[in-house]
C-alpha positions as CSV (number, residue, x, y, z in Angstrom):
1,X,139.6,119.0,122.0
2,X,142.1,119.4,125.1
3,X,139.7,117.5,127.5
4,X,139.6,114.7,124.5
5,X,143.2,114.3,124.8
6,X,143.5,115.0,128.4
7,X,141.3,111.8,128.8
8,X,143.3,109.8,126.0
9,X,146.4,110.9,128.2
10,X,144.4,109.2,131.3
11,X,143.6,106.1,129.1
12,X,146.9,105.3,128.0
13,X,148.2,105.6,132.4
14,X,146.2,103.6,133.1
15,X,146.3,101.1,130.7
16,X,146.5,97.3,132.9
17,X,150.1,95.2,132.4
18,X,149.1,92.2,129.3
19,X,151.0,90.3,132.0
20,X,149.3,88.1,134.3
21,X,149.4,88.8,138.1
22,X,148.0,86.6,140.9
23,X,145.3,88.4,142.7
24,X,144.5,89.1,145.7
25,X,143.0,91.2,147.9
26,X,145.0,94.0,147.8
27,X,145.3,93.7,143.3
28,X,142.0,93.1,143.2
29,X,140.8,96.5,144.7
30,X,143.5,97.9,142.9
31,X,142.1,96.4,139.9
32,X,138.8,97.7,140.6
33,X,140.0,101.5,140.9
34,X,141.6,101.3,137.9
35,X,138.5,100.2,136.1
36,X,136.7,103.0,137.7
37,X,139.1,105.8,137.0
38,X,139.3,104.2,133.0
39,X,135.3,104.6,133.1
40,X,135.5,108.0,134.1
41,X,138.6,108.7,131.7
42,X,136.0,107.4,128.7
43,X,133.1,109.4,129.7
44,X,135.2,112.4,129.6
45,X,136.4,111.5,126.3
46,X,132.9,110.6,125.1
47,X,131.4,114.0,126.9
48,X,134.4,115.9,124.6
49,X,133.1,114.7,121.5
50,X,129.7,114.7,121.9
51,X,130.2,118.5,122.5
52,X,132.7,118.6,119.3
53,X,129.6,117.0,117.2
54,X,127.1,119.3,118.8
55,X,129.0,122.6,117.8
56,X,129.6,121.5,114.4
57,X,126.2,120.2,114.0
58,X,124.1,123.4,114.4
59,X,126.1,125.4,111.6
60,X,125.9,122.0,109.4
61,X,122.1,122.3,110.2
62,X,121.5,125.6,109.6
63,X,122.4,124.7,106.2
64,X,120.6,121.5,105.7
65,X,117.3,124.0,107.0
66,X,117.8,126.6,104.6
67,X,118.3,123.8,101.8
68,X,114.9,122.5,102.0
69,X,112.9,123.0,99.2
70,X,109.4,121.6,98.4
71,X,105.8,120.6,99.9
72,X,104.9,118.4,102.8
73,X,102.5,118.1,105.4
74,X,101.6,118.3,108.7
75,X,98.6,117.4,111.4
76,X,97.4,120.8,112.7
77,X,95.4,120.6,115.6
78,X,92.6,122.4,116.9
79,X,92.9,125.6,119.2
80,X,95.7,127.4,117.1
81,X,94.7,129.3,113.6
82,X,97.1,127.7,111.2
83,X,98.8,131.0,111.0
84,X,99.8,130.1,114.1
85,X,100.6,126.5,114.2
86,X,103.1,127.8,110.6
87,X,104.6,130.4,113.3
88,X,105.3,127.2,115.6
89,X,107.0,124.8,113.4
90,X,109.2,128.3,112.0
91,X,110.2,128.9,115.5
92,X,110.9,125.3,116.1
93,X,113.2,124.3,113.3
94,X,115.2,128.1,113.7
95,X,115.4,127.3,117.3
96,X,116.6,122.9,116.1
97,X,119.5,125.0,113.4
98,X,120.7,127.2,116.6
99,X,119.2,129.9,114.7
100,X,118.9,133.2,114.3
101,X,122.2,133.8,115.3
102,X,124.5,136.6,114.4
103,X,126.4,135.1,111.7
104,X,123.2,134.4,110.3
105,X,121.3,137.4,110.7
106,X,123.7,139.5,109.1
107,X,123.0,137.1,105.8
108,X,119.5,139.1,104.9
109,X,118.9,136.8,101.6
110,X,119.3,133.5,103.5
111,X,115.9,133.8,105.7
112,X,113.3,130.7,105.8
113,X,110.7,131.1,103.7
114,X,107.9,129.0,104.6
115,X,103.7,129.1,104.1
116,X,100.7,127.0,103.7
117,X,98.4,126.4,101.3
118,X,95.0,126.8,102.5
119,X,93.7,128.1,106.1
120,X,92.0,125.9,108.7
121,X,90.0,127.4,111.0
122,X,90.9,127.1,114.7
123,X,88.5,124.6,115.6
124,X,89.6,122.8,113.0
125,X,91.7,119.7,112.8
126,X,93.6,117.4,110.4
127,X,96.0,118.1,107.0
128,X,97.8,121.0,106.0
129,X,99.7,121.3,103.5
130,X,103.3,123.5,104.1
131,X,105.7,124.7,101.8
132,X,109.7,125.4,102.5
133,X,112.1,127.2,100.1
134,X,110.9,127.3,96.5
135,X,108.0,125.3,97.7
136,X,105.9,128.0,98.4
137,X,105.8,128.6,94.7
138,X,103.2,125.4,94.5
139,X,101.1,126.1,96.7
140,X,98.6,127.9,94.8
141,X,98.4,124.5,93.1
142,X,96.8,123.2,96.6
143,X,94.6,126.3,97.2
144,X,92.8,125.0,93.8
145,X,93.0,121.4,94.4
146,X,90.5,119.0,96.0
147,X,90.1,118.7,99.7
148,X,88.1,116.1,101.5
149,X,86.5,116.8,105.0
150,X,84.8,115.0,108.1
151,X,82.4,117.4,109.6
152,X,79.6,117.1,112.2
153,X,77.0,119.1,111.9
154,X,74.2,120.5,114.9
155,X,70.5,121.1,113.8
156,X,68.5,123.7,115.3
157,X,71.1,125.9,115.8
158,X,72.6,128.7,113.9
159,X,75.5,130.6,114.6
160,X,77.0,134.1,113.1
161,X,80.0,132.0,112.7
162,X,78.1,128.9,110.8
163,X,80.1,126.8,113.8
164,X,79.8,126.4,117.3
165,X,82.8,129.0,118.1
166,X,79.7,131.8,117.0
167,X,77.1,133.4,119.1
168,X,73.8,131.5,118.9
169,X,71.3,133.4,116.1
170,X,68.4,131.3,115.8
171,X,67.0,128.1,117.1
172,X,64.3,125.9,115.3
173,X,62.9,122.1,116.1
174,X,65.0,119.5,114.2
175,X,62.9,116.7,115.9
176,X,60.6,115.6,113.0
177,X,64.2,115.3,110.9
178,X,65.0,111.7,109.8
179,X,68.2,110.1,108.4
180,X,66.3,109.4,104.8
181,X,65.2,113.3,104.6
182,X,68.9,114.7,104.9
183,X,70.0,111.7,102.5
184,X,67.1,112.8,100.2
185,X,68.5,116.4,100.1
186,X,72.3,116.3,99.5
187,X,71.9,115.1,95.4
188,X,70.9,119.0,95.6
189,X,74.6,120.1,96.9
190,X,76.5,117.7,94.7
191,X,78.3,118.4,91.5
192,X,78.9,122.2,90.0
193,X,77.1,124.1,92.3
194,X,76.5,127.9,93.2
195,X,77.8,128.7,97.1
196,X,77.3,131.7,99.6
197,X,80.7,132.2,101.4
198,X,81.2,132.8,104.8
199,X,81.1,136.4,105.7
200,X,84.0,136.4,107.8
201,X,86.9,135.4,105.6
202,X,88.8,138.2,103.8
203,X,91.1,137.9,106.8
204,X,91.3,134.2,106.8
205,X,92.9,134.9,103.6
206,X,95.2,137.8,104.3
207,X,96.2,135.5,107.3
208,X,97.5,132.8,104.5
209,X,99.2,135.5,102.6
210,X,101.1,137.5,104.6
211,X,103.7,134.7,105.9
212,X,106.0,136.5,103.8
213,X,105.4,139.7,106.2
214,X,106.7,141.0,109.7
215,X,104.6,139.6,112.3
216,X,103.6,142.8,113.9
217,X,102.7,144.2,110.5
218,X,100.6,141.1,109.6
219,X,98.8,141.4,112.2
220,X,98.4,145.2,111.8
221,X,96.8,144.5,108.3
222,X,94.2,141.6,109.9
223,X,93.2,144.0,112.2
224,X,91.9,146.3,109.3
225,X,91.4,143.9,106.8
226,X,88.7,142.4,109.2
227,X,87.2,146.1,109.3
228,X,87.7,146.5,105.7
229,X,85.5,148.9,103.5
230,X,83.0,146.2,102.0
231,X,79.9,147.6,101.4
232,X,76.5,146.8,100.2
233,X,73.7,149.6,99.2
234,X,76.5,152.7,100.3
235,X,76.8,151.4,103.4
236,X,79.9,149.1,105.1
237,X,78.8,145.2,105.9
238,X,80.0,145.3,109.2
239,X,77.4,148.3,110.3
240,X,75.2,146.5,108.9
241,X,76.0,143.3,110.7
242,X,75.9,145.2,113.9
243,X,72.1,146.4,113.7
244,X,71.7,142.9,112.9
245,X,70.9,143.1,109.1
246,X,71.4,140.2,107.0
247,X,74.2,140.6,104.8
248,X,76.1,138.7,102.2
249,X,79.7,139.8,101.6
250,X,79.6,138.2,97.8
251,X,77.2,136.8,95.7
252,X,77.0,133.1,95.2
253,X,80.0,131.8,93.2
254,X,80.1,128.2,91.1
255,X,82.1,125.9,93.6
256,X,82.0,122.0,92.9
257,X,81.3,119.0,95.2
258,X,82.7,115.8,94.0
259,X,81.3,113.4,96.6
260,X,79.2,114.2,99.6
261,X,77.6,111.3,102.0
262,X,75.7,110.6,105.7
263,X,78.1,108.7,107.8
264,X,76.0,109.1,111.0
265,X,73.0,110.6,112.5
266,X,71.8,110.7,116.2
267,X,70.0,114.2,116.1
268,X,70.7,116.6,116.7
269,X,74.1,115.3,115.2
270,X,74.9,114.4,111.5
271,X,78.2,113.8,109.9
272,X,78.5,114.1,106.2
273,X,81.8,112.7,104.8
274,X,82.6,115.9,101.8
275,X,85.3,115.8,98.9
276,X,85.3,118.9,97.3
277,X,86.9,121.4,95.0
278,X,88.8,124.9,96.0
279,X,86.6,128.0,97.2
280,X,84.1,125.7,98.6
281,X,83.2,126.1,102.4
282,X,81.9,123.4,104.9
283,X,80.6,125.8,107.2
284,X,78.3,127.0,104.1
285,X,77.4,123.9,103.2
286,X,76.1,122.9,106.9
287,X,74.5,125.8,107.2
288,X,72.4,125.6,103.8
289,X,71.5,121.7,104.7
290,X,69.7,122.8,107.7
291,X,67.7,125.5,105.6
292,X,66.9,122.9,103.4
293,X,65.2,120.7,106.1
294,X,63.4,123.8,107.4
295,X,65.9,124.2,110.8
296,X,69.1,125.5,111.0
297,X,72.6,124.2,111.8
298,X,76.4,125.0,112.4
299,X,79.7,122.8,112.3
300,X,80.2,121.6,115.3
301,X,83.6,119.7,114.7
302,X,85.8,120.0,111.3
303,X,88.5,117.5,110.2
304,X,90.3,118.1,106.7
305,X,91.5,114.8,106.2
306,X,93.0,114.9,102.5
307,X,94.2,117.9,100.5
308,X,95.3,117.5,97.4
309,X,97.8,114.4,97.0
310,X,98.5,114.4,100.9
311,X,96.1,112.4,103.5
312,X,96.0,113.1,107.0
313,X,96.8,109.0,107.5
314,X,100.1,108.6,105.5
315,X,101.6,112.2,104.7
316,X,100.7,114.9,108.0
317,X,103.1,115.1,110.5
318,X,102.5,115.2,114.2
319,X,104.3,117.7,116.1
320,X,107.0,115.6,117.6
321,X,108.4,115.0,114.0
322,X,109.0,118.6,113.4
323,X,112.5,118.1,112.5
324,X,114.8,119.0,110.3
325,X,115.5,115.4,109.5
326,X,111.9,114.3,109.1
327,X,110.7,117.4,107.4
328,X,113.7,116.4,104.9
329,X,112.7,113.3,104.5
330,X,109.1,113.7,103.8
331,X,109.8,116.1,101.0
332,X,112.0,112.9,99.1
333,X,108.8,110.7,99.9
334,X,106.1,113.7,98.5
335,X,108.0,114.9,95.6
336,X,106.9,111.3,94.0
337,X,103.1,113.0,94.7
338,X,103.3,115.8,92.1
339,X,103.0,115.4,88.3
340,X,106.1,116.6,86.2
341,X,104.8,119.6,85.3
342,X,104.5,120.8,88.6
343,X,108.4,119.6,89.6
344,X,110.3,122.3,91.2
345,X,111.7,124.7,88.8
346,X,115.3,126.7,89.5
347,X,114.0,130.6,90.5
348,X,116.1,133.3,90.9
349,X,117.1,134.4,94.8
350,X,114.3,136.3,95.9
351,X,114.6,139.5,98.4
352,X,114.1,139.2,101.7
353,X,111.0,141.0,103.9
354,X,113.6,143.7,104.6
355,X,114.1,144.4,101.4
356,X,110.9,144.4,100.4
357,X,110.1,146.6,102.6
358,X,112.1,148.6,102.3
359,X,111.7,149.3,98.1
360,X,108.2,149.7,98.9
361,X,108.7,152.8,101.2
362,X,111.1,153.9,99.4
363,X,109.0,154.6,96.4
364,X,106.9,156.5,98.7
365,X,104.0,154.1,99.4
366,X,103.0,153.9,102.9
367,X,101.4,151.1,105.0
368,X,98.1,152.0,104.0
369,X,98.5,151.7,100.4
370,X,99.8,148.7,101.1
371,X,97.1,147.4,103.3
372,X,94.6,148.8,100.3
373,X,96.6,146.4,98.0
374,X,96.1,143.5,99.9
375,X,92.8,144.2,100.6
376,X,91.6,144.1,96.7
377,X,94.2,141.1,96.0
378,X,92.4,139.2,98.9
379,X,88.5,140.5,97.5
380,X,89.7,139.2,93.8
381,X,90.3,135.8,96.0
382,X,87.2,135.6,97.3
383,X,85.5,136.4,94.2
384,X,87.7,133.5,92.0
385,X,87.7,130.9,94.8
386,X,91.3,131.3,95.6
């Protein structure tokens, strides 16, 4: 404020005489200083409010942040697990709102509470769907919804993956394979169908659930979720992966497929074009068409290009519009995408991780227990197609 008025001060000085002088050399250099030193004066003046507006703005923004409410979208690309892409955008709107800060931190009910609603796998590209405040109350809505996917597909390989981030298993000929044989066979994985999950995805599930955790603790549970006490015949899956036994974490479940097509095929490649229902798993599906044709295959590249209401076209947001602003607009633009019944309702505050933490232990349940818990919550999951 004082080097606002210091260069008003300067302003008013050096303010030219309305009356008109003849010029010459001498005026005209004089002139010339003058309009260099009211330059100067105005850039001080415009440096002294643009600093006013920037330490009022992050305290207004903090606000505006923790105001957001609803479900939006954004592009994740591939390389991070969308844990970690959520983690990202989290650190990058706290860091926009100047946040945490003391003043803040000291306010344990007013925390961001943000999540997705339903995991992509690393090598994995395209929509998914976030929600911000009371937001993350819908998104078991968008678990259950339909998804649509791109994926390309690799005969004559399999992985222990069922994608090309897995060790190699098995390798068969695909060569005798035409484009009308895998068109003959995908009637057979259309409709209401039964599906064998992936193996590996308890974890991908605890890794959706546990936003609402500590880091350090989530990824405390992962690590023994992904060791978890499964077992088939008395004895735990993941021995019996290691002696290289065949295993099946859960029996075939009913999953539907509302559309599945051939867009392409230049073996060993194939790329099936898939809109499907909740619980349902490309990988699976990929790895079941090559049995089918007497080979094998894995995914080699997976794009989720709609989910629910949101396509990856008009609704995800790129990176560089992980803003406050944007984030708040595109909440007005995808509330219009939800039926009434599904409008945000008024909930009451809820407790923060601290405190949640903090009844739990105080009732005398340890880690453990609570890693059990989240263990059977994530099996029932699995087992309904959550």
């Amino acid at each position: 404020m004082a080097a606002a008025e210091a260069a008003a001060v300067v302003l008013s000085c050096l303010k030219p005489d309305p009356a008109p002088v003849p010029e010459s050399a001498g005026t005209a250099a004089a002139t010339a200083a003058t309009s260099s030193a009211m330059a100067a004066a105005a850039a001080v003046a415009a440096a002294a409010r643009t600093g006013s507006e920037a330490r009022v703005s992050k305290p207004a923004l903090a606000t505006k942040l923790l105001s957001l409410s609803g479900v939006f979208a954004v592009h994740k690309p591939k390389g991070p697990t969308s844990a970690e892409l959520l983690n990202r955008l989290k650190e990058k709107l706290l860091a926009e709102a100047g946040m945490p800060s003391p003043e803040w931190t000291k306010r344990k009910k007013q925390t961001l509470k943000i999540g997705h609603g339903g995991t992509l796998d690393s090598a994995a590209r395209g929509v998914l769907v976030v929600g911000i405040g009371r937001g993350t109350k819908m998104l078991t809505s968008m678990l259950s919804g339909s998804k649509r996917y791109i994926a390309i597909g690799e005969l004559g390989k399999a992985t222990d993956t069922l994608d090309s981030t897995g060790k190699v298993t098995e390798e068969k000929p695909y060569d005798k394979i035409t484009q009308e044989d895998i068109e003959s066979i995908l009637q057979k994985f259309t409709g209401n169908i039964m599906q064998v999950p992936p193996l590996i995805i308890l974890s991908r599930f605890l890794n959706l659930s546990l936003f609402l955790l500590p880091s350090s603790l989530s990824v405390s549970l992962l690590y023994f979720a992904s060791y978890s006490a499964l077992k088939k015949d008395g004895q735990r899956l993941s021995a019996l992966m290691k002696r290289g036994e065949e295993v099946e974490a859960k029996p075939a479940r009913p999953v539907t497929v509302y559309s599945l097509s051939l867009q392409k095929f230049q073996p060993p490649f194939f790329t099936l074009d898939v809109e499907c229902g909740g619980g349902f798993y490309i990988r699976s599906l990929v790895s079941d068409i090559g049995k089918e044709l007497s080979s094998c295959a894995n995914v080699l590249e997976l794009t989720r290009t709609k989910q629910g209401p949101f396509t990856l076209e008009e609704h995800a947001l790129p990176e560089d519009k992980w803003t406050i602003d944007d984030i708040a607009q595109s909440l007005e633009r995808c509330s219009s995408l939800f039926p009434a019944e599904l409008a945000l309702k008024k909930s009451k505050p809820e407790e923060s991780n601290e405190q949640v933490l903090s009844f739990v232990q105080s009732r005398g349940c340890s880690l453990a227990v609570l890693r059990t818990l989240l263990i059977v919550v994530a099996s029932l999951a699995v087992e309904y197609g959550l």
